[in-house]
DRENFI-512573 format. One line per 8 residues: their letters; for each residue x, y, z of N, C-alpha, C, O. Coordinates in steps of 0.02 Angstrom, whole numbers. Example, Ala and Ser with C-alpha at 12.3 -4.5 7.8 and 13.67 -1.06 7.14 Angstrom:
// residues 2
AS> 660:-284:390:615:-225:390:660:-165:390:712:-166:423 | 642:-112:354:684:-53:357:645:2:394:670:57:402
// end
This chain:
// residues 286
XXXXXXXX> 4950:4013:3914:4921:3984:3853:4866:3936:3871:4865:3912:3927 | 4815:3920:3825:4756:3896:3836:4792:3844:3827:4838:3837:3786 | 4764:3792:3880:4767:3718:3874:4727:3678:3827:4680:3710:3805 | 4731:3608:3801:4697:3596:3753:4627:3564:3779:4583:3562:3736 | 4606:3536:3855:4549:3556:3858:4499:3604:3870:4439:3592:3877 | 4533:3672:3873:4519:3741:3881:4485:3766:3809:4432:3795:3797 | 4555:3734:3752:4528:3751:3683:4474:3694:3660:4441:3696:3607 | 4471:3646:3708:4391:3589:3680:4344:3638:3694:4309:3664:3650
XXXXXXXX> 4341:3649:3748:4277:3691:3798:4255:3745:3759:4201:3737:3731 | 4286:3802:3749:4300:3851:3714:4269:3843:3636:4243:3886:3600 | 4282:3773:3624:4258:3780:3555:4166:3744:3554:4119:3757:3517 | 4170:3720:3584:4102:3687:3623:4056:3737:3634:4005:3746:3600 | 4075:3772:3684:4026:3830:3708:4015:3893:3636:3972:3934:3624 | 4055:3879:3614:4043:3943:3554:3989:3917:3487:3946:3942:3451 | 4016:3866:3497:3973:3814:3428:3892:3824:3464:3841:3847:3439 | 3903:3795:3532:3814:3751:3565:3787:3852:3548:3745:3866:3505
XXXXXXXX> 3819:3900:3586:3782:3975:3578:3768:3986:3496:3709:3995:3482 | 3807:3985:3448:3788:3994:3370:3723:3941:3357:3666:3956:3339 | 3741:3894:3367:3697:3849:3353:3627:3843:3374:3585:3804:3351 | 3619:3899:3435:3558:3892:3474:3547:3970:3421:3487:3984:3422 | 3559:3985:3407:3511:4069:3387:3532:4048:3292:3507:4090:3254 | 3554:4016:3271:3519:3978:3212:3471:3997:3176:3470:4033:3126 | 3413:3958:3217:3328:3972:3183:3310:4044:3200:3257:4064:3176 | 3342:4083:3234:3326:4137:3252:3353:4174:3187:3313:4210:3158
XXXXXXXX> 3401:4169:3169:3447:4195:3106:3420:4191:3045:3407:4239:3009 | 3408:4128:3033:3362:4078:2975:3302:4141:2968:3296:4181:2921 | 3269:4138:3016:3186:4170:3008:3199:4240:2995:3168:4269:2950 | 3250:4278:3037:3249:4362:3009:3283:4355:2915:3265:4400:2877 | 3322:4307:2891:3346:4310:2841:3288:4289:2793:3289:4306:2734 | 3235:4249:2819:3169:4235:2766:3173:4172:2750:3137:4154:2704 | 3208:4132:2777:3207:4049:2779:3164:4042:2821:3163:4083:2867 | 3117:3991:2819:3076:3971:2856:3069:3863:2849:3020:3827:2856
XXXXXXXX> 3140:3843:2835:3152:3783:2827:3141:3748:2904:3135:3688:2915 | 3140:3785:2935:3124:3743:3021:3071:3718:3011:3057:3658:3013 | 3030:3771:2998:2939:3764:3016:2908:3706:2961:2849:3704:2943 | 2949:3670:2944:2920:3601:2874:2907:3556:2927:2859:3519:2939 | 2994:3576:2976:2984:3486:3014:2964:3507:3086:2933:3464:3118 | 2975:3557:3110:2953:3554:3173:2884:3625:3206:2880:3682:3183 | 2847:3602:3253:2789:3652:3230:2802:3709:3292:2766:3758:3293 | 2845:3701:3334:2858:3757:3381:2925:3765:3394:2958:3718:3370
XXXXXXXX> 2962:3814:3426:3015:3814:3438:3050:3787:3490:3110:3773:3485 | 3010:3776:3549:3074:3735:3600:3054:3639:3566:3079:3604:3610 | 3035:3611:3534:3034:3563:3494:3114:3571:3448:3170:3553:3466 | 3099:3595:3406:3176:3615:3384:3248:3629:3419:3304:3605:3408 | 3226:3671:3463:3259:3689:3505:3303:3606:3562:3357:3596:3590 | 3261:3581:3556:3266:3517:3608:3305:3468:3537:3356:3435:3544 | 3275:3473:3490:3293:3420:3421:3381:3463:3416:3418:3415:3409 | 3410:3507:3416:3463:3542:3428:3535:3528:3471:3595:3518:3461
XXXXXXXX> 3477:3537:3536:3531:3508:3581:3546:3431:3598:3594:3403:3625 | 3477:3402:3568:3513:3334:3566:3556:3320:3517:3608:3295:3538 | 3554:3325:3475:3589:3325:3401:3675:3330:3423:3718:3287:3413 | 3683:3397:3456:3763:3415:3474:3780:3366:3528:3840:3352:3525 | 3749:3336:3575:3770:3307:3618:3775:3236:3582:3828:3205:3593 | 3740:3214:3553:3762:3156:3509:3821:3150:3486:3856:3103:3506 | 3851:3204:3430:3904:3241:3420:3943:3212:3471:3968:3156:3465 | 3951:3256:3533:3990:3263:3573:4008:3174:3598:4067:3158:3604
XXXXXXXX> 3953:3123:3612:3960:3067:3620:4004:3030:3581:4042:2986:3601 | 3997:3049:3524:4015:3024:3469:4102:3040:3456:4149:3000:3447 | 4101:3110:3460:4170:3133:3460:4222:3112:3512:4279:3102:3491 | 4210:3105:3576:4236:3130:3657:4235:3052:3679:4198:3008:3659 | 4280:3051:3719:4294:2993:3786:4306:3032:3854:4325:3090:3862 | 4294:2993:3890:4320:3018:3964:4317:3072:3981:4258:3085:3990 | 4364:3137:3996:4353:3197:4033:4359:3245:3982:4364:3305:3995 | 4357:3212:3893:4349:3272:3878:4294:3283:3828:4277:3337:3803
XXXXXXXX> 4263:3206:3815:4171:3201:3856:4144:3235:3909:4098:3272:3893 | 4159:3234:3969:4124:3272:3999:4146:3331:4007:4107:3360:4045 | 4199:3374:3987:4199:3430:3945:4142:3443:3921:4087:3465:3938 | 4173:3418:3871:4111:3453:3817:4043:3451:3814:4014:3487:3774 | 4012:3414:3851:3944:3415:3881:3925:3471:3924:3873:3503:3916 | 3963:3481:3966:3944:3532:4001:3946:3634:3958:3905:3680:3960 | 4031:3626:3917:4011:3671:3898:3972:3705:3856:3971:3766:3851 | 3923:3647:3812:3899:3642:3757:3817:3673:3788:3779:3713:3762
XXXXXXXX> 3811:3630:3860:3772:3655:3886:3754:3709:3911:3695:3724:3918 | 3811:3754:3932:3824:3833:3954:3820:3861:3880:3792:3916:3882 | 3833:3847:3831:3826:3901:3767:3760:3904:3769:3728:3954:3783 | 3730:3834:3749:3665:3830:3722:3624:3881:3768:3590:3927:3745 | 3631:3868:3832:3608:3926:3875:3606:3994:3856:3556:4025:3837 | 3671:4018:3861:3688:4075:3830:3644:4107:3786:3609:4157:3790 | 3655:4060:3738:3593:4069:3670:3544:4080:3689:3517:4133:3675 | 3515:4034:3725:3432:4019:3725:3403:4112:3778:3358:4153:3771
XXXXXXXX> 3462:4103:3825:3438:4163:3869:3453:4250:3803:3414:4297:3815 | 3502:4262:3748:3477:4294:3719:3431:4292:3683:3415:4343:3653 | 3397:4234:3675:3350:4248:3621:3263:4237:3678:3204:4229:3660 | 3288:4242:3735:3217:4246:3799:3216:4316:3777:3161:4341:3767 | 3277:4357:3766:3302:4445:3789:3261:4480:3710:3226:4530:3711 | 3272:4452:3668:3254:4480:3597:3177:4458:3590:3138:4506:3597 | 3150:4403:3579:3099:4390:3575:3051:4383:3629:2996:4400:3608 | 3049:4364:3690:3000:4346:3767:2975:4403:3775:2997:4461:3777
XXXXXXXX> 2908:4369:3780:2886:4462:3808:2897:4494:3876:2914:4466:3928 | 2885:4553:3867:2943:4599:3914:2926:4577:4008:2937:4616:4054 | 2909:4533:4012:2908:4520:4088:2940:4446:4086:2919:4405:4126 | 2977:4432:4051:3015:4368:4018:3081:4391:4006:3125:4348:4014 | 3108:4480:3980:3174:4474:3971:3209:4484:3999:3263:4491:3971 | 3209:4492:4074:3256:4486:4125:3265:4434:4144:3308:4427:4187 | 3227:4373:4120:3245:4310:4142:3310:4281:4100:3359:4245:4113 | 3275:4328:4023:3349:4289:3990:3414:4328:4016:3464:4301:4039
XXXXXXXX> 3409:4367:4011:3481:4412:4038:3498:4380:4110:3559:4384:4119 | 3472:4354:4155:3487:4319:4211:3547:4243:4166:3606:4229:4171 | 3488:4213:4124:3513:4141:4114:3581:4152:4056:3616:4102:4048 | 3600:4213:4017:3658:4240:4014:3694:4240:4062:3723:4187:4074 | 3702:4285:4098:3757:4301:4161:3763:4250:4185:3822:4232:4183 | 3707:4192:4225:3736:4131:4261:3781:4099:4214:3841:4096:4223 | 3753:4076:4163:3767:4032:4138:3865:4049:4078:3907:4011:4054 | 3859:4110:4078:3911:4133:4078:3979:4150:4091:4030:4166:4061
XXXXXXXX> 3946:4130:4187:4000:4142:4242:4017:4071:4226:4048:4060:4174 | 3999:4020:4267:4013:3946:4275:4055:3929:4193:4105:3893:4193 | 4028:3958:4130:4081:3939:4094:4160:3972:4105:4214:3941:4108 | 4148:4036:4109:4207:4069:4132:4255:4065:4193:4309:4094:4199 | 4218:4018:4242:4258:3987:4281:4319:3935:4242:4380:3933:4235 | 4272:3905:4226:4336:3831:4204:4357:3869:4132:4416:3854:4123 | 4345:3890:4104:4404:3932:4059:4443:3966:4095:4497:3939:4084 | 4455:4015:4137:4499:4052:4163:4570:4010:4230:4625:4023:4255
XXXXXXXX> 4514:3955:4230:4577:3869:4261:4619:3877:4210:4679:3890:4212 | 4572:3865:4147:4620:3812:4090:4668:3838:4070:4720:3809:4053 | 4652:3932:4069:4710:3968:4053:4761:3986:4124:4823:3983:4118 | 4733:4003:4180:4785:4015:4232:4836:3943:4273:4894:3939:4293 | 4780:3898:4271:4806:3861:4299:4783:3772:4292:4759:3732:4332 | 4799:3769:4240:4795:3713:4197:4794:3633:4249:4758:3583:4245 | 4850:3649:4296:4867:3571:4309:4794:3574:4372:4775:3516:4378 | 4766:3607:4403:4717:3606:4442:4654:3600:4392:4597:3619:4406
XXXXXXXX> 4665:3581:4354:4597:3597:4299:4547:3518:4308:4571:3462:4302 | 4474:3533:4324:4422:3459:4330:4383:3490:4317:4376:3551:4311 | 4339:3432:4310:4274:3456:4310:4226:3481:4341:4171:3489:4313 | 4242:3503:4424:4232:3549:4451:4237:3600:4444:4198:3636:4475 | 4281:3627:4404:4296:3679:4393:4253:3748:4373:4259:3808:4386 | 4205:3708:4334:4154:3730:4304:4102:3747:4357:4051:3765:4329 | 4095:3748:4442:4075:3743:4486:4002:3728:4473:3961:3754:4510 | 3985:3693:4431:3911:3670:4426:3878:3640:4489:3821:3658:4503
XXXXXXXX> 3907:3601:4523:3914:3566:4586:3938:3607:4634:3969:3572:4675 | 3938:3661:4648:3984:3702:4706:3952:3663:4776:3998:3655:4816 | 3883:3635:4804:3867:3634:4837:3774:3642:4843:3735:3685:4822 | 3765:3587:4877:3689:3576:4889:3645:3661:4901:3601:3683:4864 | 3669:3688:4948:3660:3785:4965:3647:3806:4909:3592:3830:4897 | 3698:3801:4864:3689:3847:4800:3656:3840:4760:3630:3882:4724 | 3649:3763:4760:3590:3726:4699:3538:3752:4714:3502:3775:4670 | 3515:3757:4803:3446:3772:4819:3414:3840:4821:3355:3854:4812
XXXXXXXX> 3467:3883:4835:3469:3956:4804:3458:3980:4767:3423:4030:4768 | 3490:3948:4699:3490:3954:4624:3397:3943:4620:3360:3991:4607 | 3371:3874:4635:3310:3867:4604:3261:3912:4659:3212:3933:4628 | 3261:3934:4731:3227:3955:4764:3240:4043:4717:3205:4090:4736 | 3270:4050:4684:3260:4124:4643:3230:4116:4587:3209:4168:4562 | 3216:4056:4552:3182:4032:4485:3122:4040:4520:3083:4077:4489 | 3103:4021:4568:3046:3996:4612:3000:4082:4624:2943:4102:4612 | 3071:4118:4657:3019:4177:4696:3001:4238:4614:2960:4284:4613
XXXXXXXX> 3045:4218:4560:3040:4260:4496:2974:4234:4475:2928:4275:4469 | 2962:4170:4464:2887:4135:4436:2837:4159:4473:2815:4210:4446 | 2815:4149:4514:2787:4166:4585:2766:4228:4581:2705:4240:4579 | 2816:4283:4578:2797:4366:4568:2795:4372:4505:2789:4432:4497 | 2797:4347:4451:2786:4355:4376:2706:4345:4378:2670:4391:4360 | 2675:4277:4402:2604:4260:4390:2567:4301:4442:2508:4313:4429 | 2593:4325:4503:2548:4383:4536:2560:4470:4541:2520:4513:4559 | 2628:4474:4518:2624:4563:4520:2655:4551:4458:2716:4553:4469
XXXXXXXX> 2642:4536:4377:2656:4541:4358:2719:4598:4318:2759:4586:4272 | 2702:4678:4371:2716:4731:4339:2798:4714:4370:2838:4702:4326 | 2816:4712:4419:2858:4727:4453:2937:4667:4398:2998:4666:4403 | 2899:4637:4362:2967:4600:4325:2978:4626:4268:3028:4609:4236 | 2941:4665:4249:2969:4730:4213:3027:4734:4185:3062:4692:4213 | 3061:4764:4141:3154:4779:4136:3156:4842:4171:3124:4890:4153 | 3190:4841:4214:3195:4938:4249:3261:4955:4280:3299:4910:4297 | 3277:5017:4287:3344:5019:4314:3377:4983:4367:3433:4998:4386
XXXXXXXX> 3339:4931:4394:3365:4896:4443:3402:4831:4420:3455:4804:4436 | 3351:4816:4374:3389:4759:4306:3460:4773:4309:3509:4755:4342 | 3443:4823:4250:3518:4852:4212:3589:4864:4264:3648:4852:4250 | 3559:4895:4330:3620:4915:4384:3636:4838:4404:3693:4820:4417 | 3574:4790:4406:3624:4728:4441:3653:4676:4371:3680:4622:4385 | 3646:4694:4310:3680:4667:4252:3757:4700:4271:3807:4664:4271 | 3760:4752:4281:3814:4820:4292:3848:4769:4358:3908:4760:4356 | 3822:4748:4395:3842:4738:4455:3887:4645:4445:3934:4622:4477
XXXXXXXX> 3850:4619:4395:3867:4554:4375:3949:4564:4345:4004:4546:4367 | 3925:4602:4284:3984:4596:4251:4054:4633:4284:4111:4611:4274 | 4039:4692:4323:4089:4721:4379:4117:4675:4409:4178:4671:4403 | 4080:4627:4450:4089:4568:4474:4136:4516:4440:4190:4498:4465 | 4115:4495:4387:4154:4440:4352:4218:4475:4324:4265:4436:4317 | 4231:4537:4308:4276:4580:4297:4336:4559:4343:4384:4526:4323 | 4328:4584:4407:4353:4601:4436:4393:4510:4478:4450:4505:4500 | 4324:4437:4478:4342:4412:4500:4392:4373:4452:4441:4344:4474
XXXXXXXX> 4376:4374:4390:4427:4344:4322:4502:4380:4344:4551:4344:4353 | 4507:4450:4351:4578:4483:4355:4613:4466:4418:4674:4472:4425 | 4576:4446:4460:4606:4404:4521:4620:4317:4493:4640:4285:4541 | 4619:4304:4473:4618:4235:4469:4677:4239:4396:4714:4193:4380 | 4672:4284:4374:4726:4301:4317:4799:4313:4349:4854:4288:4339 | 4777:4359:4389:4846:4374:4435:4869:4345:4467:4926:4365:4474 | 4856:4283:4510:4868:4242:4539:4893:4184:4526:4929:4148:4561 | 4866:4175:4461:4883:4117:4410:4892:4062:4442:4836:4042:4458
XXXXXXXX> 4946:4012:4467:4919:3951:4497:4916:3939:4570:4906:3886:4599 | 4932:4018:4605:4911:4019:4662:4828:4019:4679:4800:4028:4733 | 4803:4006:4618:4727:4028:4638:4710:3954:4657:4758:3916:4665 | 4640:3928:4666:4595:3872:4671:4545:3872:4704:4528:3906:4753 | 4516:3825:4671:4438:3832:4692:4422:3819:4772:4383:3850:4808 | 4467:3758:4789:4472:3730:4859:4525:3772:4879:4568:3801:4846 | 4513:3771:4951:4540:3828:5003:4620:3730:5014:4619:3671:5028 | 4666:3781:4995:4741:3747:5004:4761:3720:5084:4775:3764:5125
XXXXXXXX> 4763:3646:5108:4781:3649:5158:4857:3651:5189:4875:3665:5246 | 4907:3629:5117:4967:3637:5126:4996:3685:5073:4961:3708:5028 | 5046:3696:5078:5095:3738:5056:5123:3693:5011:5135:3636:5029 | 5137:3716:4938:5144:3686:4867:5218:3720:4856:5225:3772:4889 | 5267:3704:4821:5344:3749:4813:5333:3797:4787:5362:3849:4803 | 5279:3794:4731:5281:3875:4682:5229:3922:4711:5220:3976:4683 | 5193:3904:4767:5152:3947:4826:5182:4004:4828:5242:4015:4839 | 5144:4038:4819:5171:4095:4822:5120:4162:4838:5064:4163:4813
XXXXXXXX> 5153:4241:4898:5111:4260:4923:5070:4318:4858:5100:4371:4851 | 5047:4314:4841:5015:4380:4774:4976:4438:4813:4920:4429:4837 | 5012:4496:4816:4990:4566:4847:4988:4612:4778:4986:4673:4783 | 4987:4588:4732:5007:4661:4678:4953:4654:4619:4937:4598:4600 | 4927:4711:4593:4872:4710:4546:4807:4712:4593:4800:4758:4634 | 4761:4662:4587:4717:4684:4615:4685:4659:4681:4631:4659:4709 | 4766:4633:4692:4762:4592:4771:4786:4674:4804:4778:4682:4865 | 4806:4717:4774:4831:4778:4796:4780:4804:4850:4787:4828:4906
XXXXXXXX> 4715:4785:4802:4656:4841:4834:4602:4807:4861:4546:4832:4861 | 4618:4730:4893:4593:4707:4914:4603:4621:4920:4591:4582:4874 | 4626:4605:4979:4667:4547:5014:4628:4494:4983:4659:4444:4964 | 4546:4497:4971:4506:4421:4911:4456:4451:4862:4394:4451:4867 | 4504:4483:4802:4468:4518:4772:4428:4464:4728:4376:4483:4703 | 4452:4384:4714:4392:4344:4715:4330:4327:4738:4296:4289:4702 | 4310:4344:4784:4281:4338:4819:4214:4387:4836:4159:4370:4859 | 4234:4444:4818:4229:4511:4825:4195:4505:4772:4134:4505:4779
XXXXXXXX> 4221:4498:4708:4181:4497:4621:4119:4440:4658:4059:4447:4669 | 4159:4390:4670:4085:4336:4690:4015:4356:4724:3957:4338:4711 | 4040:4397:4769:3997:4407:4824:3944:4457:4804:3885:4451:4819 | 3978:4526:4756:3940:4576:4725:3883:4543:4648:3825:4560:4637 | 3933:4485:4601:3890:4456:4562:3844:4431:4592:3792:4462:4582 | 3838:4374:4635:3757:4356:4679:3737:4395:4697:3678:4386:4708 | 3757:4454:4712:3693:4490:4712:3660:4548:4661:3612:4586:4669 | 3690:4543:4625:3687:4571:4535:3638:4531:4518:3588:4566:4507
XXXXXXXX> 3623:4454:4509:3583:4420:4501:3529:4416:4526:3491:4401:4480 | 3503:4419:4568:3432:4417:4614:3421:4524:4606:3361:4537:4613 | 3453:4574:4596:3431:4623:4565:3411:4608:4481:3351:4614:4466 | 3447:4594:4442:3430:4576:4364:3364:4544:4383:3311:4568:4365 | 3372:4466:4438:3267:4476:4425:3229:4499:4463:3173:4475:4468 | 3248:4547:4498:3199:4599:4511:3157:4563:4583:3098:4569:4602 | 3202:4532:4606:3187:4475:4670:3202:4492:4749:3249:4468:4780 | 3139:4552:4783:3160:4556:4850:3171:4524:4900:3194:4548:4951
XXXXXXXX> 3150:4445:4889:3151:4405:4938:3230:4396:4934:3273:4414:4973 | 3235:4364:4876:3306:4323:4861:3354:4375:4895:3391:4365:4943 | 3347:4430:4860:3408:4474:4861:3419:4480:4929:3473:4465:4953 | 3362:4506:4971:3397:4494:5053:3446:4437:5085:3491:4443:5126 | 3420:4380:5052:3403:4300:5070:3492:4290:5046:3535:4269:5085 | 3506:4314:4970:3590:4296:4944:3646:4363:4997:3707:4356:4998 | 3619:4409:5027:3645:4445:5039:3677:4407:5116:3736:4400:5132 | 3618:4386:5155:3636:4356:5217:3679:4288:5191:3740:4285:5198
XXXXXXXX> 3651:4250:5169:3696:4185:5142:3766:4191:5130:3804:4145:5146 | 3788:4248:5100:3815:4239:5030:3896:4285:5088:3956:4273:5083 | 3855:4341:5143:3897:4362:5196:3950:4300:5231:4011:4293:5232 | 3882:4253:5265:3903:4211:5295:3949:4164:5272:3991:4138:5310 | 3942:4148:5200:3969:4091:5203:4040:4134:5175:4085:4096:5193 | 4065:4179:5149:4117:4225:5126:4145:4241:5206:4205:4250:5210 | 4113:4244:5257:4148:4257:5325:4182:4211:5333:4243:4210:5335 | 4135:4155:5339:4170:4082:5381:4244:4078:5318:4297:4091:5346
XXXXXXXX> 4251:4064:5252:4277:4050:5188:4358:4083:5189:4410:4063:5162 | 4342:4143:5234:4404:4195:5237:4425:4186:5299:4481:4210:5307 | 4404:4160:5348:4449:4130:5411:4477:4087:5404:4531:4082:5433 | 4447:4024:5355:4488:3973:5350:4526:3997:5316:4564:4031:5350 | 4541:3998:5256:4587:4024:5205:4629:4071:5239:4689:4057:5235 | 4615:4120:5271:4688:4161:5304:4714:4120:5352:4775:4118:5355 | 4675:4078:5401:4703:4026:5431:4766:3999:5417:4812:3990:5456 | 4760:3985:5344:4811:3930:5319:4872:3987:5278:4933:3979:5275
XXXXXXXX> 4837:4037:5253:4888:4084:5250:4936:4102:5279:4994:4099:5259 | 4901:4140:5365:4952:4148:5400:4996:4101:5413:5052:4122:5427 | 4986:4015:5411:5005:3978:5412:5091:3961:5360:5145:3939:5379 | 5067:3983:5291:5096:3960:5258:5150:4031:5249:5203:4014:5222 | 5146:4098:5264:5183:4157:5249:5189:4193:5318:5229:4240:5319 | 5165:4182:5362:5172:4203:5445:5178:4290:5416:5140:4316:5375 | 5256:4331:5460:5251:4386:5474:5244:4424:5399:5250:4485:5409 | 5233:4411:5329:5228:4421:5266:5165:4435:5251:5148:4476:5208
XXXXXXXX> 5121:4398:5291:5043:4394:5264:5022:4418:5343:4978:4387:5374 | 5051:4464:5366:5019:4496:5435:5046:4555:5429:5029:4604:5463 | 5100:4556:5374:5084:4647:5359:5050:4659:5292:5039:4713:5267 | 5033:4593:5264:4986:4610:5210:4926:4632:5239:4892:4672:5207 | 4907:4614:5292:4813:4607:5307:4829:4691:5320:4793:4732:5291 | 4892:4717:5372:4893:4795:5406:4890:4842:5341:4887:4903:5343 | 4891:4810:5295:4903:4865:5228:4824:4856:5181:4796:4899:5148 | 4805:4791:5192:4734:4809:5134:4707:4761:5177:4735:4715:5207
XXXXXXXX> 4637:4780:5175:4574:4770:5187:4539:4686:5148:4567:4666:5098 | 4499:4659:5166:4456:4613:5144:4444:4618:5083:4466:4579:5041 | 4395:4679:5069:4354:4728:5031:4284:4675:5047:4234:4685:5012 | 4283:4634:5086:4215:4608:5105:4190:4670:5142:4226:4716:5161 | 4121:4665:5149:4099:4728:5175:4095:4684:5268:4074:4626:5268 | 4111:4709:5325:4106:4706:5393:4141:4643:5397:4124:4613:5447 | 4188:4609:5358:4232:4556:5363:4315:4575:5370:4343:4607:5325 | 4349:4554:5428:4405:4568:5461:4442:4535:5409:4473:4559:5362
XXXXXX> 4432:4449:5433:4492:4414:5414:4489:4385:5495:4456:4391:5547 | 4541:4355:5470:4589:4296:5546:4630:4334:5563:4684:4340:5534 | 4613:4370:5615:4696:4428:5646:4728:4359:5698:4694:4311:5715 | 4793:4368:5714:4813:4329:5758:4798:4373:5816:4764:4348:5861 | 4819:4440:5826:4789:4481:5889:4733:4470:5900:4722:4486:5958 | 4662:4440:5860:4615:4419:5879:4594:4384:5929:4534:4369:5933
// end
């Protein structure tokens, strides 16, 4: 059951997304009450999101203030990147479909806490902060999309490479949500250094067909993303990164596995695979 800052969040992020495609709604219906007070749209747009966050100041204390800030901020996103997708012209709408999917995932992180595993639930959760790497990743792909937008313009295009790495996102988040479902409070964001009583080893569902099928969704969404923008640098660039740091991530973590389940989790590894692509794991015969 959803926890009740799961159902703040939840209701946050749904409001800030309605609320952002609004004037978009307004104008196909033949209202044109925006355009009295404000003379462009990210003006409004900005008059909007301050407005809810006021709201939110106004409503919220402590952590579930900063709740709701953040998720209010992932809707509005949401929004803003469908309406890049409907209206931007067409070397613009893969950008919104990008700022969908990111901004999508990171909410769907800390919702899928609030529902699996509540008492681990922060504001990390939301991995906005995962790490300095990722921050710089994230904008070095804003960077190489701008960059090839103002000189080959053609190549940002929408084309089947888009659509297969949208395909590749949501496969991804699919697959890493049903792991984190199945696991329920064996999951977490931080790699466990001790052994908890209700620890427990999870081989069944879709740990079946693969020993970090979290991981696995993770690893295929980053790179779903740098295909959606149509980004050859990046995409090499998240592919090496994104290996490495999923190598090092799964030694520690089986580390502490084998640790915590010994001969249990050493005939788990003889029966399924990583599903990382050229990633073992921690064998002790190693």
């Amino acid at each position: 059951m959803l926890c009740r800052d799961g159902i703040l969040s939840l209701c946050c992020f749904i409001a800030a997304g309605l609320i952002s495609l609004l004037p978009e709604l307004a104008f196909r219906l033949g209202f044109d009450v925006y355009t009295v007070y404000f003379t462009d749209t990210w003006s409004l747009h900005a008059a909007q999101y301050i407005f809810i966050n006021v709201i939110a100041l106004l409503a919220f204390r402590g952590f579930a203030y900063q709740v709701a800030i953040r998720a209010l901020l992932l809707g509005y996103v949401v929004g803003i990147g469908i309406l890049i997708w409907i209206n931007a012209p067409p070397t613009w709408k893969i950008f919104g479909i990008y700022m969908t999917v990111l901004a999508s995932f990171h909410y769907s992180e800390f919702l899928a806490i609030a529902w699996t595993n509540p008492l681990s639930l922060s504001i990390d959760s939301f991995i906005l902060n995962h790490s300095v790497a990722y921050g710089a990743a994230a904008c070095l792909s804003w960077i190489e999309f701008l960059v090839e937008r103002h000189y080959f313009c053609d190549i940002k295009l929408p084309s089947l490479a888009s659509y297969f790495g949208l395909i590749l996102c949501i496969s991804g988040e699919i697959l890493r949500k049903l792991a984190m479902c199945t696991a329920k409070h064996n999951f977490n964001h931080v790699v466990q250094s001790e052994k908890h009583d209700n620890h427990e080893l999870v081989t069944h569902g879709v740990y079946n067909l693969c020993r970090h099928p979290s991981y696995v969704g993770w690893f295929y969404w980053s790179l779903g993303t740098q295909l959606i923008l149509q980004n050859p640098f990046c995409l090499f660039a998240y592919a090496i990164m994104s290996w490495k740091f999923f190598y090092e991530r799964v030694l520690i973590e089986e580390l502490s596995l084998l640790t915590f389940f010994g001969e249990d989790y050493v005939e788990y590894q003889k029966r399924v695979g990583t599903g990382l692509p050229f990633i073992c794991g921690y064998k002790i015969d190693s």
